[in-house]
Each structure stands twice: as structure tokens, then as C-alpha cells.
C-alpha positions in Angstrom: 124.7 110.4 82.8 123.1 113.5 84.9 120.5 113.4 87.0 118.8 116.2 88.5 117.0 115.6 92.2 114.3 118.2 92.2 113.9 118.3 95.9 109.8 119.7 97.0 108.6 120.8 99.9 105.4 122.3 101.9 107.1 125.8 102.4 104.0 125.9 105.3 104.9 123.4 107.6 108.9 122.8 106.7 111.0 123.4 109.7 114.4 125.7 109.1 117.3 123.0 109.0 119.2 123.0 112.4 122.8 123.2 112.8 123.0 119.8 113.4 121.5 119.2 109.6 123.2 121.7 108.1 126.8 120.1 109.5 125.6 116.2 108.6 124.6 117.8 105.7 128.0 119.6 104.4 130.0 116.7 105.4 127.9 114.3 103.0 128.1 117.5 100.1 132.2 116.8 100.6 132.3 113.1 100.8 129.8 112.9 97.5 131.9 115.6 95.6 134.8 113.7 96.4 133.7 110.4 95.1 132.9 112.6 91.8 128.6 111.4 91.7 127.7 115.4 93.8 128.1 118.0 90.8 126.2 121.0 92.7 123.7 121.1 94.8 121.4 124.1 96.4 118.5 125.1 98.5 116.2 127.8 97.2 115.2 131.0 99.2 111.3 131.1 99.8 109.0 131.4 96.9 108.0 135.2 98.0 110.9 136.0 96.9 110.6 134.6 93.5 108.0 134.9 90.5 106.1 132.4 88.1 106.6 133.0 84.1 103.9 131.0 82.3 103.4 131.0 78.9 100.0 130.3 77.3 98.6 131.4 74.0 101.4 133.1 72.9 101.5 135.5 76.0 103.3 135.1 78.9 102.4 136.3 82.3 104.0 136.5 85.3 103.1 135.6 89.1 104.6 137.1 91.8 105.3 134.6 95.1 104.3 133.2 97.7 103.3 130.7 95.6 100.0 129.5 97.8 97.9 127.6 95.2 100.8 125.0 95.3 101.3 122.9 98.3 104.3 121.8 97.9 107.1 123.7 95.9 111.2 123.2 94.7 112.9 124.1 97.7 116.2 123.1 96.3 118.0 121.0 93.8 121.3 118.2 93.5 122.9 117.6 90.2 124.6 113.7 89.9 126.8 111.8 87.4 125.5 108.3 88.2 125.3 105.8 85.4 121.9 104.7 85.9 118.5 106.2 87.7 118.8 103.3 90.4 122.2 105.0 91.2 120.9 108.3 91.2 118.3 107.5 93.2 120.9 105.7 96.0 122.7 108.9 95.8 119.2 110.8 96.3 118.5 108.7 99.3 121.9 109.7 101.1 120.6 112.9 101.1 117.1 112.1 102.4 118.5 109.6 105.1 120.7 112.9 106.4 117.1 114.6 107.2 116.1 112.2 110.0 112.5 111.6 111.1 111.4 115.3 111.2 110.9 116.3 107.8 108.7 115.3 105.3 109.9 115.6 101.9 109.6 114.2 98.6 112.5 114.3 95.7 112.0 113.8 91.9 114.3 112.2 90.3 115.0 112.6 86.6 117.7 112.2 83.8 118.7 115.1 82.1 118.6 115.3 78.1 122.3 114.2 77.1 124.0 117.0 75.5 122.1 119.6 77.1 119.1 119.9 74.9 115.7 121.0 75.5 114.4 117.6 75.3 110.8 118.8 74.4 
């Protein structure tokens, strides 16, 4: 199964990663792709530099960013083959454990719809 980690943060308090993180970090990208569970993973740029589509009624709209009626928002994603959420999960926590103390962030966690429908 996939899982996709849907990684949020406060874009108003998060620190920029240090080289220190972004080292532990591609070392545990290399040893998770190589035990086959890491499929691709990603940080987002800043939400100023991306829009909101929304579509209600029948009409959509769209929202330019920053995106400052959210507190938190997706700053970045990981894609796993686990075989159950409690693996995916593990595998989520590898990557939260690499952060250390001085972050706070929160991941979602959530199976995606097996053949790549939309699920709704």
C-alpha cells in the first residue's frame, strides 16, 4: 500500500532547516529509498508563492498566497510503500525524529485510494 505523509507547518514561526538537518536528513532519504518504503519526498516553497483554487457552487475562485487565515499549511510531502498505516507511520516518525527538539511540526498520515482513484 501508499501512504502519503502530508507534512504541516506554521510558515510564521518555522525555522529554515540548517545544514546540519538538511545532511541527517538526505542520508535518511538514501537509506529509506534503499530499503524500497521512501518513494519521493519534497518540501514546498512558501505559500506566497502559490495560489488557492476552491470550488463552490459551481464556480471556482482562486486565492493568491500567503495563505494567512491558515495557521498552519503543507510545507512538504513523503510518499511510502508500507503494508500497513502503523508502518507508515514508523516510517513517518524517522523523519520527525531527524528534526530534533526545535521544530514543531505535525504530519498526516493517510492511505492513498489503491489504483489511483479519486476516492471521493
Amino acid at each position: 500500500m501508499r501512504f502519503l505523509s502530508l507534512i504541516r507547518i506554521d510558515e510564521t514561526t518555522a525555522a529554515a532547516p540548517d545544514e546540519r538537518l538538511m545532511a541527517d536528513m538526505g542520508r535518511l532519504m538514501e537509506e529509506m529509498t534503499r530499503e524500497g518504503v521512501l518513494i519521493q519526498t519534497s518540501g514546498l516553497l512558501p505559500s506566497a508563492q502559490g495560489k488557492r483554487l476552491r470550488l463552490r457552487g459551481g464556480k471556482i475562485s482562486a486565492t493568491d498566497g500567503p495563505f494567512t487565515e491558515s495557521k498552519e499549511v503543507i510545507g512538504g510531502y513523503a510518499l511510502f510503500e508500507a503494508p500497513d498505516l502503523d508502518a507508515a507511520i514508523a516510517h513517518t516518525r524517522r523523519f520527525l525524529d531527524v528534526h530534533g527538539d526545535g521544530w514543531d511540526i505535525e504530519c498526516e498520515v493517510r492511505p492513498l485510494v489503491p489504483g489511483g482513484g479519486c476516492g471521493v
